[in-house]
Structures are given as structure tokens and as C-alpha cells.
C-alpha positions as CSV (number, residue, x, y, z in Angstrom):
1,X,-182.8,23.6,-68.3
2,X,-183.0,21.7,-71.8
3,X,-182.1,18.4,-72.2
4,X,-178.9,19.2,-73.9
5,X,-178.1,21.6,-70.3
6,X,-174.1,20.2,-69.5
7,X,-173.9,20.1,-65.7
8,X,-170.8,18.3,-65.4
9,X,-168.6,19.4,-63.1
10,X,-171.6,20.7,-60.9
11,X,-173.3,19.4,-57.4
12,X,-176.5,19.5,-56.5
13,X,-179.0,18.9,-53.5
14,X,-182.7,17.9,-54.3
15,X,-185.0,17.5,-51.5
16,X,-187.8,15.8,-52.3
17,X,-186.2,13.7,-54.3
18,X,-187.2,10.1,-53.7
19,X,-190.8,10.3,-55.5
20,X,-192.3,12.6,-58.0
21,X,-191.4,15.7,-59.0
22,X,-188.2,15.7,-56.8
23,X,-187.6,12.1,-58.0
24,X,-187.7,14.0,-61.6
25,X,-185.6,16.6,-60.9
26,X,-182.8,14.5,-59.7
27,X,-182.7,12.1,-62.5
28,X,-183.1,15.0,-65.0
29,X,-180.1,17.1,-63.0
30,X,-177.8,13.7,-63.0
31,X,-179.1,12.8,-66.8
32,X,-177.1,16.5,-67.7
33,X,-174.4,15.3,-65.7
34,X,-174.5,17.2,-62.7
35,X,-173.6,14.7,-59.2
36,X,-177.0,14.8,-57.1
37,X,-177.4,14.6,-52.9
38,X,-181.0,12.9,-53.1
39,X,-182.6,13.4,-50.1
40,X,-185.9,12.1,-49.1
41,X,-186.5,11.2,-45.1
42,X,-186.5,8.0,-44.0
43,X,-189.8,6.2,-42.9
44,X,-189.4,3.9,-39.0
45,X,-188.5,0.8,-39.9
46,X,-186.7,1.1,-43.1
47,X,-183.4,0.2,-43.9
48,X,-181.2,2.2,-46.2
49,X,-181.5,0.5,-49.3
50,X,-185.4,0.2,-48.9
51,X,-185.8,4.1,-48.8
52,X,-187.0,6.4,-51.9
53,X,-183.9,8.1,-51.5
54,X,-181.5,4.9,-52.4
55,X,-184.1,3.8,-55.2
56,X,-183.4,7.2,-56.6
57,X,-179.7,6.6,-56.3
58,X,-179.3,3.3,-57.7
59,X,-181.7,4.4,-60.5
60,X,-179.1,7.9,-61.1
61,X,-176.1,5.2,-60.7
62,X,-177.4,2.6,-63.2
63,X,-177.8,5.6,-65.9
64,X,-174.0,6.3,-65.3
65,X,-174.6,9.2,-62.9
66,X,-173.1,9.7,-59.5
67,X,-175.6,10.2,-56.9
68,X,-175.8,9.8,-52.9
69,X,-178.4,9.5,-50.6
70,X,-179.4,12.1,-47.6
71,X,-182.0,10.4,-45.1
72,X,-182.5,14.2,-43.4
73,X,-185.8,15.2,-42.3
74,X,-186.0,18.6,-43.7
75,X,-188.2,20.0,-40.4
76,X,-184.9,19.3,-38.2
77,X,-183.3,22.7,-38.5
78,X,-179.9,21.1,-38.6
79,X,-180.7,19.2,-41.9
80,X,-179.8,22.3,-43.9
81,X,-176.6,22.1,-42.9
82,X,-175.9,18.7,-43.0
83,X,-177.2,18.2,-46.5
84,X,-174.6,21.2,-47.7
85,X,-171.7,19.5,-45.3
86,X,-172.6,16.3,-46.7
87,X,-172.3,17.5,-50.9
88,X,-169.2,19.1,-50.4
89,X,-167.3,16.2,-48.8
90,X,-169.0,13.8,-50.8
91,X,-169.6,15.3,-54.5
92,X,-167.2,18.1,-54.2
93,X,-168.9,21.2,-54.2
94,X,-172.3,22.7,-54.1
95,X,-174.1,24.9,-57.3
96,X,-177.5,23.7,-57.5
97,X,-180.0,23.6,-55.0
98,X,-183.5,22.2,-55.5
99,X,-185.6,23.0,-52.2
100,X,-189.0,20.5,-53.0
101,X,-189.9,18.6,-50.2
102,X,-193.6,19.2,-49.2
103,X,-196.3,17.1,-47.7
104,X,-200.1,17.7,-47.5
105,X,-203.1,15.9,-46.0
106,X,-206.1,17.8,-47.5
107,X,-208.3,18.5,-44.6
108,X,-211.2,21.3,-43.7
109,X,-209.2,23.9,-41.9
110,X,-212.2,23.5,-38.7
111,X,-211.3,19.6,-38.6
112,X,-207.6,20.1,-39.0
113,X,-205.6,19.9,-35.5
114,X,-203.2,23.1,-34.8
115,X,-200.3,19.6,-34.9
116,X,-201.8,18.6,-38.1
117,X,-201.2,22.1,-39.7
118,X,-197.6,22.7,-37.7
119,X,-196.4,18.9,-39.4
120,X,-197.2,20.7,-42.8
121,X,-196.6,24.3,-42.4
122,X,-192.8,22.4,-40.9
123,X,-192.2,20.5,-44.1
124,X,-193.5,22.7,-46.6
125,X,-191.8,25.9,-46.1
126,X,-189.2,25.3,-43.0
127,X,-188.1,22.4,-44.9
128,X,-187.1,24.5,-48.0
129,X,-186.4,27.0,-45.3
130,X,-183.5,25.3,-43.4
131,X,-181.7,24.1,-46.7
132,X,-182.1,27.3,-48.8
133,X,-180.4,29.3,-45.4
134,X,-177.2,26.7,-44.9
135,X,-176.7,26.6,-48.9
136,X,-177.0,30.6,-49.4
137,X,-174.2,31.1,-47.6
138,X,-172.1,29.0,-49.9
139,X,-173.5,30.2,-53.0
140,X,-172.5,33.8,-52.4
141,X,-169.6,32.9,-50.9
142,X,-168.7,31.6,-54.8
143,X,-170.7,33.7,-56.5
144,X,-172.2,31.2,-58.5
145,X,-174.8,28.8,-58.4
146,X,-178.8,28.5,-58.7
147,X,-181.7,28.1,-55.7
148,X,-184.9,27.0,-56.3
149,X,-187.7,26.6,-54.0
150,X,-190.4,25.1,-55.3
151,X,-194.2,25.8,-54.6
152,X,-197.8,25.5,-55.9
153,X,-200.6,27.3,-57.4
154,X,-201.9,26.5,-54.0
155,X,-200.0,29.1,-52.5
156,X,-201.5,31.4,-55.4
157,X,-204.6,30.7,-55.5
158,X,-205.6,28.5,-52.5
159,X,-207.0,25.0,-52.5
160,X,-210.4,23.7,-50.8
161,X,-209.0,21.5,-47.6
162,X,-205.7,23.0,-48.4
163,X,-205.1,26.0,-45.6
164,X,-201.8,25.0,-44.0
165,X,-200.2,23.6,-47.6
166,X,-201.3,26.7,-48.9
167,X,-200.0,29.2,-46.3
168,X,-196.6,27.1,-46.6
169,X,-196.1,27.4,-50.2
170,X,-197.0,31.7,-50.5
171,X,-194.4,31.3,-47.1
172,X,-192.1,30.0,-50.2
173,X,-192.9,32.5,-53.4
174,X,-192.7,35.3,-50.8
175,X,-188.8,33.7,-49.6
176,X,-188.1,33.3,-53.2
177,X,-188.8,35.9,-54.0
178,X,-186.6,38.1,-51.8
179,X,-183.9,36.3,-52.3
180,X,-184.3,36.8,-55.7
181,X,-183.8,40.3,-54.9
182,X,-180.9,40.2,-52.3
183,X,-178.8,37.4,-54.8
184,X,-178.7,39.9,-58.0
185,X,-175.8,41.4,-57.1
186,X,-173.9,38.4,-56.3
């Protein structure tokens, strides 16, 4: 997408989305025009306006954009559909999806706990997992739109301390990469 790409007219859900590379892909998506669902969970103890997410919103609405804020955590498999519920009744459609959240805590595969390595293995791919199966539905459905799952040259080539990141994110390319396959005729 250039920066001259016109999105208006379109909706989109970034997960992700309240610091780095998510945080860039739904300033970029609302700076073309398109109306973003910024979703980034919510930490205990925060209140709504404290949270990534809203900072990412206030920053999309102080461009000019239109933005709203999704406090989901992407490992509940509910979130999926709640993030697609929630851009349709609130930005009036769905056409982009951006499936980014991931976390990782480096750590030696013998010193990681089988909890440590479900928490990111959960996020990392079931997180892209639950959204990219709710919004699929719809984009067929239309027969337009665009799905992209982000991953890492970890899940390529691997990382040192990385195991469960890196099973996560091949877990994505392989996803993607189906779908790729199953969405060309639609």
C-alpha cells in the first residue's frame, strides 16, 4: 500500500495495534482514509483512556481519522468475533484485516515452562487465529477484502531463546498460506 493508497469508504481491524508495528499499521491504514478497530488488550488496572489502544485512537482522531478502540484479548476465542461484530456496527463494514498481535519472552527452550510457551504459542498464532476465522467468513461472504497475518523471519529461520515464538509464527505462514490458496477464487 503506497502512501497515495485511497481507503476511504473501507474498515479495518488491526490487532496489535497499540504499539509498534500494529501501532504503524493503523495510523498508516487511517492516514489513507480507511476507519480503523484498534485493538490492543488491556493491562489490570487500566482505565480506558490509559490503554495503547485509546492512545492509538486519539492519535488516528487528531489526524482527522476515525478510529475505535477494541480492549479484546486475542487468546479468548470469542475475540474474533467480537472484533468483526464490533467494526461492522461501529465503522460500517469490514475489508481489511490486519492479524499482528504477538508477544515473546526470549527464553532457552529447557528453562521455559510448558505455561510460558502455551501464553505465546496462544497469542502469537491463536490470536491471529481467532480473528482471521470470524472475519473470513465475511470477506467471502462479499467477495472483497484483504487478510494479513503477520509473522517473522523467526518462524523462517528460527531464533536462539525463541522456540515457542517461532513455532507460532511458521503456525501463521503455514495458515496464510492456505488461505491464500482457498481465497483465490473468491
Amino acid at each position: 500500500m503506497t502512501a497515495g493508497t485511497d481507503l476511504r469508504g473501507r474498515c479495518a481491524i488491526v490487532t496489535g495495534a497499540g504499539k509498534g508495528l500494529g501501532r504503524a499499521y493503523a495510523l498508516h491504514l487511517a492516514a489513507c482514509g480507511a476507519r480503523v478497530l484498534v485493538n490492543n488488550r488491556r493491562h489490570p488496572g487500566e482505565a480506558d483512556a490509559d490503554t495503547s489502544a485509546a492512545q492509538t485512537v486519539a492519535a488516528i482522531r487528531a489526524a482527522g481519522g476515525t478510529a475505535e478502540a477494541n480492549w479484546s484479548d486475542v487468546t479468548d476465542p470469542d475475540s474474533g468475533q467480537a472484533m468483526v461484530r464490533q467494526a461492522i456496527e461501529q465503522l460500517g463494514g469490514l475489508h481489511i484485516v490486519v492479524a499482528n498481535a504477538g508477544v515473546d519472552t526470549p527464553t532457552a527452550f529447557h528453562k521455559q515452562s510448558m505455561a510460558d510457551f502455551r501464553a505465546i504459542f496462544d497469542t502469537s498464532f491463536f490470536g491471529n487465529l481467532h480473528l482471521a476465522h470470524a472475519a473470513w467468513p465475511h470477506l467471502m461472504q462479499q467477495r472483497q477484502g484483504r487478510m494479513v497475518l503477520t509473522a517473522s523471519s523467526a518462524g523462517l529461520h528460527a531464533n536462539h531463546g525463541q522456540s515457542a515464538y517461532s513455532a507460532a509464527k511458521a503456525a501463521v505462514i503455514g495458515l496464510m498460506r492456505a488461505l491464500a490458496i482457498e481465497g483465490r477464487k473468491h
